[in-house]
Backbone bond lengths (Angstrom), bond angles and torsions (degrees), N, CA, C in turn:
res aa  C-N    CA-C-N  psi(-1)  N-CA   C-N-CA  omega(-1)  CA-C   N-CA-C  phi
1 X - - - 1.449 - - 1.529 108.60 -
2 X 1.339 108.02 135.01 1.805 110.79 -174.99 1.874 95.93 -95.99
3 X 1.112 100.70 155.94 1.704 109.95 178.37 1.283 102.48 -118.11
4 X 1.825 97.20 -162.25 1.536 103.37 179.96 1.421 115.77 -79.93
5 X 1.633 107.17 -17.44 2.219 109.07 -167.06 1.568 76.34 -77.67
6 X 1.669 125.32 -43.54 1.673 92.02 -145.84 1.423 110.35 -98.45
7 X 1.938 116.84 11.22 1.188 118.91 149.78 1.693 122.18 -59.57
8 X 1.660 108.01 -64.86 1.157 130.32 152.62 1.431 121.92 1.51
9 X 1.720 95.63 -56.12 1.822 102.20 -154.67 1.699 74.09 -75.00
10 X 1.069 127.69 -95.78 1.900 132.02 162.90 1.153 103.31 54.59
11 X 1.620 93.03 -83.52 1.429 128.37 -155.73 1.643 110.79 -59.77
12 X 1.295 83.06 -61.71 1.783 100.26 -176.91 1.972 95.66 -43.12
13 X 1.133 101.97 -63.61 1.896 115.70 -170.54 1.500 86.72 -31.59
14 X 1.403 128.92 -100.08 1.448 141.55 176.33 1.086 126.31 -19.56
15 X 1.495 119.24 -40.36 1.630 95.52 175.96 1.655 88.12 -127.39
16 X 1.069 147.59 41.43 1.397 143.40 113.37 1.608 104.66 90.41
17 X 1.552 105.63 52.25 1.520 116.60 -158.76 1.714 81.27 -119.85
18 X 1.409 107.35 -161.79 1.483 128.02 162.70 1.395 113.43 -78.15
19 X 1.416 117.66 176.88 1.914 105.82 151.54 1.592 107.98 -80.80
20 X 1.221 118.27 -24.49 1.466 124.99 -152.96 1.788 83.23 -79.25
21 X 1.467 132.71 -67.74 1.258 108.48 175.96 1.446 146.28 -29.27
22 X 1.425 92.95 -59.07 1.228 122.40 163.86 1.488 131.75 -33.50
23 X 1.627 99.88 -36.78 1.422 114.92 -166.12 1.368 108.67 -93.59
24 X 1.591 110.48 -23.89 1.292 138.55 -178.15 1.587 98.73 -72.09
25 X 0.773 112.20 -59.22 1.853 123.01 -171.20 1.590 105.88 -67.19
26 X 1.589 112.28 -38.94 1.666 110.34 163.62 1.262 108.45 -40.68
27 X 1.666 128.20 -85.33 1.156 168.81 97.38 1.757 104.85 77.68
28 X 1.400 97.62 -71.90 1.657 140.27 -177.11 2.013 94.37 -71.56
29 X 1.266 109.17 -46.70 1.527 100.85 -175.28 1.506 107.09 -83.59
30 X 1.291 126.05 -21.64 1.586 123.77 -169.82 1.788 90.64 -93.77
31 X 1.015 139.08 -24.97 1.295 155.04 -156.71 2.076 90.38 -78.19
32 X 1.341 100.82 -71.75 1.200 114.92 -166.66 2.121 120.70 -74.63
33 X 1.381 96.74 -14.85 1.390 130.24 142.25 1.934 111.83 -23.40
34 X 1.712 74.62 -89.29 1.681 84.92 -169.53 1.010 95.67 -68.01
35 X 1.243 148.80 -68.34 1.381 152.86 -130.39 1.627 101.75 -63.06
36 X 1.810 115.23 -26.45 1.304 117.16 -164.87 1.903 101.02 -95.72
37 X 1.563 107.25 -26.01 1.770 124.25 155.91 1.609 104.72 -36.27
38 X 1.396 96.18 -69.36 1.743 109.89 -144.68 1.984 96.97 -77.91
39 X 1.025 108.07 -14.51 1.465 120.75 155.98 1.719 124.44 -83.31
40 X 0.565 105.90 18.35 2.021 135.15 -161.74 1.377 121.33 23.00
41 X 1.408 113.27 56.10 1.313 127.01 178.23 1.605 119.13 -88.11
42 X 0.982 139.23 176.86 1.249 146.62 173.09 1.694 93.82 -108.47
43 X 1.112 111.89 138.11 1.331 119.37 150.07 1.853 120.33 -131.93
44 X 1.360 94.81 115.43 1.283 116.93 -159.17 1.676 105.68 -98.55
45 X 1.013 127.03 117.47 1.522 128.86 -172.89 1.402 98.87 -123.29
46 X 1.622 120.34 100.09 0.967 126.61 156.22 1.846 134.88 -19.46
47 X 1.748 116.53 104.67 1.538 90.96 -167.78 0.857 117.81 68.15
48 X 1.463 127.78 11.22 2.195 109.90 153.75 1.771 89.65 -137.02
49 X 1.416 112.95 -62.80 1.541 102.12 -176.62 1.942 109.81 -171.16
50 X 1.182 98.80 -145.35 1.486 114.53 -178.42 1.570 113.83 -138.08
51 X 1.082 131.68 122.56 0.953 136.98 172.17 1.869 130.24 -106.96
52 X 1.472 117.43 131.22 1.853 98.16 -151.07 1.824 88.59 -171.13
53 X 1.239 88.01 149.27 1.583 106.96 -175.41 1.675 93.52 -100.13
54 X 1.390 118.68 138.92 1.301 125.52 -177.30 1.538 125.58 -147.41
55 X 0.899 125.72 115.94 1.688 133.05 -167.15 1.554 115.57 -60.43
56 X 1.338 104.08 122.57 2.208 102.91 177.51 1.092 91.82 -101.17
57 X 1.583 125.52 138.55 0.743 149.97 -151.29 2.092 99.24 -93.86
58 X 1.183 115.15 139.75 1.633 98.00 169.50 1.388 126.51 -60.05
59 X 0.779 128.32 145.62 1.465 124.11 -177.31 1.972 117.57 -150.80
60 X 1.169 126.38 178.44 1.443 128.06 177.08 1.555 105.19 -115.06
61 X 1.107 89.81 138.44 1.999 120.07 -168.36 1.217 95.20 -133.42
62 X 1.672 113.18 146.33 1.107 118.63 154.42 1.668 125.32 -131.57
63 X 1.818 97.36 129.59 1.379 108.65 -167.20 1.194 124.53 -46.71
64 X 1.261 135.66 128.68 1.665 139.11 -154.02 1.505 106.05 -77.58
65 X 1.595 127.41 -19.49 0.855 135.18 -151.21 1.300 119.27 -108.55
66 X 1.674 111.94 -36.81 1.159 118.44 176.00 1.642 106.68 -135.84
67 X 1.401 115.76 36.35 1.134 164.93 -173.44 1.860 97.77 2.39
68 X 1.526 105.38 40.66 1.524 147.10 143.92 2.221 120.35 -13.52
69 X 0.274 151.01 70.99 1.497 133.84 154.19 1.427 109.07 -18.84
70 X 1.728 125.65 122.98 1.289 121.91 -178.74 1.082 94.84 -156.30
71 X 1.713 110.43 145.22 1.607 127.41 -176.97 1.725 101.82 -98.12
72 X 1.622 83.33 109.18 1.892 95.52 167.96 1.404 87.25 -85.04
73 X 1.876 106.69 146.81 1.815 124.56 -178.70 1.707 79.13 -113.67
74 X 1.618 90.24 140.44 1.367 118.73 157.21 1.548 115.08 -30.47
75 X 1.807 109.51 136.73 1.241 107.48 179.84 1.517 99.62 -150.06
76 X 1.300 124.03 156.80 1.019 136.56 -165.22 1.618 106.19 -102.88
77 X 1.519 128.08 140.36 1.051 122.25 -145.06 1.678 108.12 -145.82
78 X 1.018 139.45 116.79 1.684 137.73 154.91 1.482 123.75 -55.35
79 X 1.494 98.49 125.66 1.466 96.38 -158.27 1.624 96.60 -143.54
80 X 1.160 97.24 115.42 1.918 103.62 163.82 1.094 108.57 -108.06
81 X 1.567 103.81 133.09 1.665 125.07 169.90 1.605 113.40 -89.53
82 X 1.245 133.80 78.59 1.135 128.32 155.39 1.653 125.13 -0.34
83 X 1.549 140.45 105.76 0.886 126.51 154.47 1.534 139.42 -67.96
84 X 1.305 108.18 167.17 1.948 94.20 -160.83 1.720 113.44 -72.01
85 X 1.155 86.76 -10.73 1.978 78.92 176.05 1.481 95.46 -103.94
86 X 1.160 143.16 43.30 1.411 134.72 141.78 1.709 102.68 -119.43
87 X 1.271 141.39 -25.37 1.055 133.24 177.33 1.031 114.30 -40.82
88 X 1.043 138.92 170.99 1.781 154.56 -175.88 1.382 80.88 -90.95
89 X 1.769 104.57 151.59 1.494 98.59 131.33 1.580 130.84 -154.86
């Protein structure tokens, strides 16, 4: 799994910044991301995907354990849509 230092280090290489900028500007864009989600926006990134806060509906589950009927309550959820030139294929 890659993080934010070993995006960072990347970043910094390519456009010829610090890591500490770099990491800052990651940081600041994933930051402003959700914040634009949890405000219920779409964020649409051309050629990689969509990004969007989305409601699960309540529904009935049953507990594995005491193999129960139980009411899961609606929850609100982060959801990226893959665009078609990042999909596998």
């Amino acid at each position: 799994m890659v993080g934010i230092s070993e995006l960072s280090k990347t970043v910094s290489k390519k456009t010829s910044t610090t890591q500490k900028q770099a990491r800052n500007v990651i940081k600041t864009f994933l930051d402003n991301v959700v914040s634009e989600a949890n405000r219920g926006s779409k964020i649409n990134l051309a050629g990689f995907g969509i990004f969007e806060r989305k409601t699960q509906q309540a529904r009935k589950a049953r507990n594995p354990q005491t193999r129960k009927i139980i009411d899961v309550p609606s929850k609100k959820k982060f959801v990226f849509r893959a665009s078609s030139k990042v999909k596998y294929k």
